[in-house]
N, C-alpha and C positions, 0 to 999 in steps of 0.2 A: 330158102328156109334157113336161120338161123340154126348155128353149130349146138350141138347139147355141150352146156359146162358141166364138165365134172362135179361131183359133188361137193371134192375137198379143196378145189381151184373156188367155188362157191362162199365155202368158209372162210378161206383165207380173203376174198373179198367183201367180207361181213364182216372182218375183226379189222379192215384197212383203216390207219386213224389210231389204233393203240400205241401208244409211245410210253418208252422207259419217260421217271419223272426225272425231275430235275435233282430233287431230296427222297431220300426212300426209294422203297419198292413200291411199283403202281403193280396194285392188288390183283387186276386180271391176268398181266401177265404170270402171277406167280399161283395162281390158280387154273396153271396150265397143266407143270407135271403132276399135282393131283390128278386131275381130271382124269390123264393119259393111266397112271397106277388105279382110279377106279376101271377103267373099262380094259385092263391087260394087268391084271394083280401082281406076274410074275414079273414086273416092271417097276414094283412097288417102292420096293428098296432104293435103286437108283434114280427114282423121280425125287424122291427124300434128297439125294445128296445136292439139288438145285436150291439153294438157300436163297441167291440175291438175282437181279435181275441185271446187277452188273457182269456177271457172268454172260457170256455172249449165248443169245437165243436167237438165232437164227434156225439150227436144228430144230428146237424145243417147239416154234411157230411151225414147222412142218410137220412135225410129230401131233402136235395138235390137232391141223387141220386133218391129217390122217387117221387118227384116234376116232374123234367124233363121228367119221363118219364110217367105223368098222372095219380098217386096214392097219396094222401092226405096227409103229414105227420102225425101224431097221433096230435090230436088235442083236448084237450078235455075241461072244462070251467073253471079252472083256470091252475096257471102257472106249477103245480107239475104235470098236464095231461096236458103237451103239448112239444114237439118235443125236445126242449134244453135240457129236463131235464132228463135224460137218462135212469134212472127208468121209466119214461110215458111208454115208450114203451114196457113194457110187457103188454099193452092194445091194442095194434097194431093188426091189423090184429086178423089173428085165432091160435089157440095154436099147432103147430107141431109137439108135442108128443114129444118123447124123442131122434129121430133120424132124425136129420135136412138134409137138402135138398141146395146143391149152391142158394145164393140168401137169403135163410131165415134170420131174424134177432133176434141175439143173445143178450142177456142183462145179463150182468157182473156184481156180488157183491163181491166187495172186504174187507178184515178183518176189516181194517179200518173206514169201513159205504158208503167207494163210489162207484160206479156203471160207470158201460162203453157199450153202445152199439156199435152195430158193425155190418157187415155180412160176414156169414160163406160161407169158401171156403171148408173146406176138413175136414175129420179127420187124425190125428197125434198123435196113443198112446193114451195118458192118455190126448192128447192137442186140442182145437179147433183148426184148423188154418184160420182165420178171415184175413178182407180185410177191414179197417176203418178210418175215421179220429182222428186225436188227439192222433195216436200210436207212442209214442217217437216224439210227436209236429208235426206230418206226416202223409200224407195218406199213409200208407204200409200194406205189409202182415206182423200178429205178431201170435203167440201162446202163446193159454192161456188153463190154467188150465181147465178142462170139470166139474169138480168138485164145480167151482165156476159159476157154467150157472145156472141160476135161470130164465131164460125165452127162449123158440124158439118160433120165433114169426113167418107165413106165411105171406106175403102181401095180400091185397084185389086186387081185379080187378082193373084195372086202372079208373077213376072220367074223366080223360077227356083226350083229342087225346095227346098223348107224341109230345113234341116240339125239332121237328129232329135238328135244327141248335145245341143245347145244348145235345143231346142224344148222336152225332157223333162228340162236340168237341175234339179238340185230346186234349194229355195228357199237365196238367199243368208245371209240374217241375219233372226234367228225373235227379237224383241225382247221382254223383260219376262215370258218362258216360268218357269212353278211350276217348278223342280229339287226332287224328294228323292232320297236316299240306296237303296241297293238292293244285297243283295250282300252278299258278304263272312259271316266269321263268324258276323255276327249276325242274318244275312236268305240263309239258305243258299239259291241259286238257280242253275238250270243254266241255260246257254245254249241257246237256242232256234231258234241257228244253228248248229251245230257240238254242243252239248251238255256242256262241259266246265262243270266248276265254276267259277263265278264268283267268285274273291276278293280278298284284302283289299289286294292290290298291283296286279290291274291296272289300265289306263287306259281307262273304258269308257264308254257309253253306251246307255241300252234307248232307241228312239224306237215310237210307239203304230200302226206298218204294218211292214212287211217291207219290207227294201229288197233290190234285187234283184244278185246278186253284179256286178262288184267292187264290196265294198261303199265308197263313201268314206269319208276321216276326218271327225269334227266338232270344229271348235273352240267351245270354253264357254269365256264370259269373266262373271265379276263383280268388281266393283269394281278394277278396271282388272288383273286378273288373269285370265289365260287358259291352256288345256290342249286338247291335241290328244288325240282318244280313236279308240279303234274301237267302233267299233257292233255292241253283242257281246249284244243281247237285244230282243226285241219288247215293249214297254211304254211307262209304266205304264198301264193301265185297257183300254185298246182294242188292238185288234190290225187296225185296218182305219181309220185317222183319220191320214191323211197329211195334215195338216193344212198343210205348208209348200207343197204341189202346190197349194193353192187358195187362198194367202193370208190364209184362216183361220183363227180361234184353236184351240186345242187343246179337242175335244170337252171334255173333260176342267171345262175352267174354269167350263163351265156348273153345275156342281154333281154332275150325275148322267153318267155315262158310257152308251155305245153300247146298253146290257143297264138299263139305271136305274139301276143300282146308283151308291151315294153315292158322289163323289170328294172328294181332296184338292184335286183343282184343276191336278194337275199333268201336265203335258204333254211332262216329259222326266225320264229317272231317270237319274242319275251312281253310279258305282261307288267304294268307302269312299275309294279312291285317288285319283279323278278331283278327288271334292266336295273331300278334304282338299286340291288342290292349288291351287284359289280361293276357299277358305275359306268354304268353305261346310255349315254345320251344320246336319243333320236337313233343313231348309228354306228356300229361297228364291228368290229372282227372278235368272234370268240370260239373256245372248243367246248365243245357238248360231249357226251356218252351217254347211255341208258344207263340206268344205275336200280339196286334194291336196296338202295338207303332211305330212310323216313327222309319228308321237304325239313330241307331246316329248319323253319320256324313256323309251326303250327299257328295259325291264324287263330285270334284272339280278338272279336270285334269289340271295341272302345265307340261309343259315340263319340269324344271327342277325337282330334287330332294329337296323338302321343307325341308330335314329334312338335308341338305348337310351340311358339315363346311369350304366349300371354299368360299374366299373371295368374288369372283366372279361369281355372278349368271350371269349375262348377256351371258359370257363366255360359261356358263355350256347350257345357250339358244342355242346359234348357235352347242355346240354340238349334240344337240339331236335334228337339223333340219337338221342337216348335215347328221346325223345318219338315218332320214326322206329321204333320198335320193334326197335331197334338197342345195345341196354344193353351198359353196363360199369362196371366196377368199379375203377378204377386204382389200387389198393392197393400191388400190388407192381412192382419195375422190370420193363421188357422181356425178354424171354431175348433172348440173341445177341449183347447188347453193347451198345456204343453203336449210336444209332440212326441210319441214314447219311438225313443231312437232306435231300438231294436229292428222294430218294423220298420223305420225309414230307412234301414241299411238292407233293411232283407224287400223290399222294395227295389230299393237301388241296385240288387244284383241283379233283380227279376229283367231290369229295365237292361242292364250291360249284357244278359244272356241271349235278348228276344229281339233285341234293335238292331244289332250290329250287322251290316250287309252281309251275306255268306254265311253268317252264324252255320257251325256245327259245336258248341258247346251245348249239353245237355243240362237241364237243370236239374239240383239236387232230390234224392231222391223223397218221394211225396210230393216236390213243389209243384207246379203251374205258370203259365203264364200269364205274366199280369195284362188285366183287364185296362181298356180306356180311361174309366171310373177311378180305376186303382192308379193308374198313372197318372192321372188327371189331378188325385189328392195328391201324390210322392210330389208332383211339378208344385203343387201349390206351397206344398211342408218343404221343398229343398229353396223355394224362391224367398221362402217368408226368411231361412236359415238366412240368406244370402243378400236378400236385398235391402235397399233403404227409403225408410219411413219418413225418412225426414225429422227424424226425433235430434235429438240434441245434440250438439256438434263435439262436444268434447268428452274427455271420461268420464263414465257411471264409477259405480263403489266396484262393479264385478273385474272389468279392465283394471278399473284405477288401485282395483289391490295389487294385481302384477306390477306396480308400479311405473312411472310416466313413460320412459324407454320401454319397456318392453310390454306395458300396454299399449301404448299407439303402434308397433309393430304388428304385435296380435289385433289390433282393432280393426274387427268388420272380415280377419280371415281365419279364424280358429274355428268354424263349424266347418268352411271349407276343405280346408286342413285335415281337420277331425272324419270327413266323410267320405272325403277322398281317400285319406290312410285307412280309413275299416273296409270301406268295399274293396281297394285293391288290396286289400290283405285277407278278404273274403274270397276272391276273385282265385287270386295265388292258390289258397286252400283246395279252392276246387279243380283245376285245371294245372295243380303242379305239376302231375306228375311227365306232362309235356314239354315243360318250360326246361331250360338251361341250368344245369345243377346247381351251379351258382346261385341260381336267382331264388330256387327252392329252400337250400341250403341256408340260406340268412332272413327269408321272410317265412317259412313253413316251417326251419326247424327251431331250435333254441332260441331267438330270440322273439318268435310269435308271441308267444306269452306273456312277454313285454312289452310288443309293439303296439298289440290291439287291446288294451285298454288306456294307455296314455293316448291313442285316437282317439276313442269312447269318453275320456276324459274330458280331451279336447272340441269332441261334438257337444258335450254333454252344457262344457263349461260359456259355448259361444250362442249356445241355446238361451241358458241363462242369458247373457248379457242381449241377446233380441229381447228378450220379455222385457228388459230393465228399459232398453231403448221404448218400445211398445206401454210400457205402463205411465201414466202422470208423475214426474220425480218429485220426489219427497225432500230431496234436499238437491242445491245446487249443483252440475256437475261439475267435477276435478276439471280444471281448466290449465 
C-alpha cells in the first residue's frame, strides 16, 4: 500500500513547472504572499514587502505550500524569524531527527554562508532528493548534498481548515512538454467533452485526464510565442495521466503509454490553429500552464480564407457557399432592378454570422437567420456585383469619368471593394468589443464614420457601372 503524501508535499508537486520569467515578474509566483496574508492576516504586512520575484523564493514556495493547506508558515518577531528568510525555518515545526519523512522540510547551508529550504521527497546515495522553489529559478525536483542538511524540520498540525480551490489547483508551468498537431481537416476528431467537431480554426488543447468543468484556459508558449486555448479534448495517448497533479512527466515520454502501446512521446496535443500560432510544425517541445486569461483571439468565422493572396475575396465567397451546398449561377442580372445595397450588406452579415464553422457570434438584436431563399438571392445580387457579362471590353461613361488610370484599376473591383469594406466594418461593429483594441480603435471609433460610406459609395458607384455594362450602350465605349 502506497505511503499517504502530505497534503503540502501534494501542493508543492501541483505548482512543479512554475519558473521565475525571463523579463518580469511571472504573476503566480507573486500571487503567493498574497495568498499566504489572506489566509494568516497577521502576516499581511510582510507578504506586502515581497515586491519582485527576483528576490529569492524558495521560503516563500514553502510558506505557500503550507498556507494553503492550513499550517502557519514560520513566523517569528523579526525578519531573520520569518518565512523569506530560509534559515527561519529550522524553527519550524519539530525536529525529525536524522531520518526525514516525504513532506518534511529540509534547510540547506551552503560553503559560501547561503541557505535553501525546500521539501524532501526521497533519499538518493549520498543525496537529498528535494521538491522546492527557486531550484535553477523553478519549482523542480533537485539533489543535494545530505552532508549539507543542517535542519529536518516536521510540520505542526494544520492552524486552520486548508482552502481546497488552492490545495487542488492544477499545475502552474508544465516545461519542455512533446506538442503535436491534432484536429482539423486532416485528423478529423470530435470533442470528447461536448462532441463537436474539431477544426482547422479553433484555439485548442487535448490534455491526457479529463478535467472537471469549469474547465480553465491553457497558455502554450514556444519560442517566446504564446496562445490561450480551451481545453476542447482528452489526450494524446492516455486518458487517466494527469501528470501536472503529481509533478510528473507525461506518461507518455516513456516510450509506451497507459495500455503499452508505442508513443510519440507526447504529452499535450494543440489544434492546427493553436500549433500554427507559436509555430509549431507537426512537432515539438513547449511550456503550458493553466491559466484564467480570455483565448487570445476570439474566433471570428469568415467564409473565406483571411490569410488568402487572391485578389479576389468576393469570388472566394460564392466559392465556399457553393461548397455550402448552396450553388448559383450568376449569368444573368437580378430581376427588379437595381439592387438596394442596404439589404445586400445586411444579408452579407447574416451569411458571415450563420456559415462560419464553430460560429458563436450572435446576431444583431431583432435579426434572424437567413434563409436558403434569402441566400440564394444575396448569391445571385453578390455574383451579378462581381461577375462578367461579357458586355464590352473597354470603359463605359461611369469608369471612364475616373479617368483611364484609375478607371481600369477600379474596373470590375469597386463593388467588391465597396462590400467587402461595409460588411467588414459591419462585422467590427458588432463583435468589437472582442477584437484587439487596436483594431477597434481605427475601424469602430473615429474613423467609422468615414469609412462606411466611401464603401457604400464605392458599392453604390460599381453597381452603377454593372448596369451600364448590362444595358445596350448608347455611345461607344472609352477605349
Amino acid at each position: 500500500m502506497a505511503a499517504t503524501i502530505p497534503p503540502w508535499l501534494a501542493t508543492m508537486r501541483q505548482i512543479t513547472g512554475t519558473r521565475a520569467l525571463d523579463s518580469g515578474d511571472n504573476p503566480v509566483i507573486m500571487s503567493w504572499p498574497q495568498k499566504i496574508g489572506e489566509l494568516f492576516p497577521d502576516t499581511r504586512d510582510y507578504c506586502r514587502e515581497y515586491t519582485h520575484d527576483s528576490i529569492a523564493w524558495c521560503g516563500l514556495t514553502v510558506g505557500y505550500c503550507m498556507a494553503v493547506n492550513g499550517i502557519k508558515p514560520v513566523f517569528g518577531g523579526d525578519a531573520d524569524s520569518r518565512f523569506l528568510w530560509a534559515l527561519a525555518w529550522r524553527q519550524f515545526g519539530t525536529d525529525a531527527g536524522g531520518t526525514p519523512q516525504p513532506g518534511d522540510v529540509l534547510v540547506f547551508e551552503w560553503s559560501g554562508g547561503g541557505h535553501h529550504v525546500t521539501l524532501y521527497e526521497e533519499t538518493n546515495g549520498n543525496s537529498y532528493v528535494c521538491r522546492g522553489g527557486n531550484q535553477d529559478h523553478q519549482v523542480k525536483l533537485s539533489n543535494f548534498p545530505r552532508s549539507r542538511c543542517i535542519a529536518i524540520r516536521r510540520p505542526p498540525a494544520a492552524a486552520i481548515a486548508p482552502t481546497a480551490d488552492s490545495v487542488h489547483a492544477p499545475a502552474q508551468m508544465q516545461s519542455r512538454v512533446i506538442a503535436t498537431v491534432f484536429g482539423g481537416a486532416s485528423d478529423p476528431k470530435t470533442s470528447a467533452y461536448d462532441g463537436h467537431m474539431i477544426d482547422d480554426t479553433e484555439l485548442g488543447v487535448a490534455l491526457p485526464a479529463h478535467i472537471s468543468d469549469p474547465r480553465p484556459n491553457v497558455s502554450v508558449s514556444k519560442d517566446g510565442k504564446t496562445v490561450i486555448c480551451k481545453v476542447v479534448h482528452i489526450g494524446p495517448w492516455d486518458t487517466d495521466d494527469a501528470y501536472w497533479k503529481t509533478g510528473a512527466r507525461p506518461q507518455a515520454e516513456s516510450g509506451v503509454d497507459s495500455q503499452g502501446h508505442r508513443t510519440n512521446g507526447a504529452g499535450i496535443d494543440l489544434t492546427p490553429a493553436a500549433a500554427k500560432a507559436i509555430g509549431l510544425i507537426d512537432k515539438g517541445e513547449v511550456d503550458w500552464e493553466f491559466v484564467n486569461a480570455p483565448l487570445t483571439i476570439p474566433f471570428i468565422p469568415f467564409p473565406f480564407h483571411r490569410d488568402s493572396t487572391s485578389p479576389d475575396l468576393v469570388q472566394q465567397l460564392l466559392a465556399q457557399l457553393e461548397a455550402a451546398k448552396m450553388p448559383t449561377n450568376p449569368t444573368t442580372p437580378p430581376a427588379g432592378g437595381q439592387p438596394d445595397i442596404a439589404t445586400l450588406i445586411a444579408e452579407a452579415l447574416k451569411v458571415f454570422q450563420t456559415l462560419g464553422p464553430g460560429s458563436q457570434q450572435q446576431l444583431p438584436t431583432g435579426g434572424t437567420a437567413a434563409t436558403p431563399d434569402q441566400l440564394q438571392q444575396f448569391i445571385k445580387v453578390l455574383g451579378a456585383l462581381t461577375g462578367d457579362f461579357g458586355g464590352p471590353k473597354g470603359l463605359g461613361q461611369v469608369n471612364g469619368a475616373l479617368g483611364d488610370t484609375v478607371g481600369n484599376l477600379l474596373d470590375g473591383k469597386k463593388s467588391a471593394i465597396g462590400i467587402i469594406g461595409s460588411v467588414l466594418t459591419a462585422v467590427l461593429h458588432v463583435v468589437g468589443p472582442s477584437l484587439p483594441a487596436a483594431v477597434t480603435t481605427a475601424i469602430g471609433g473615429p474613423l467609422a464614420p468615414a469609412i462606411l460610406p466611401i464603401f457604400l459609395g464605392l458599392t453604390a458607384w460599381g453597381a452603377l457601372g454593372k448596369f451600364e455594362k448590362w444595358m445596350p450602350p448608347t455611345t461607344p465605349p472609352k477605349q
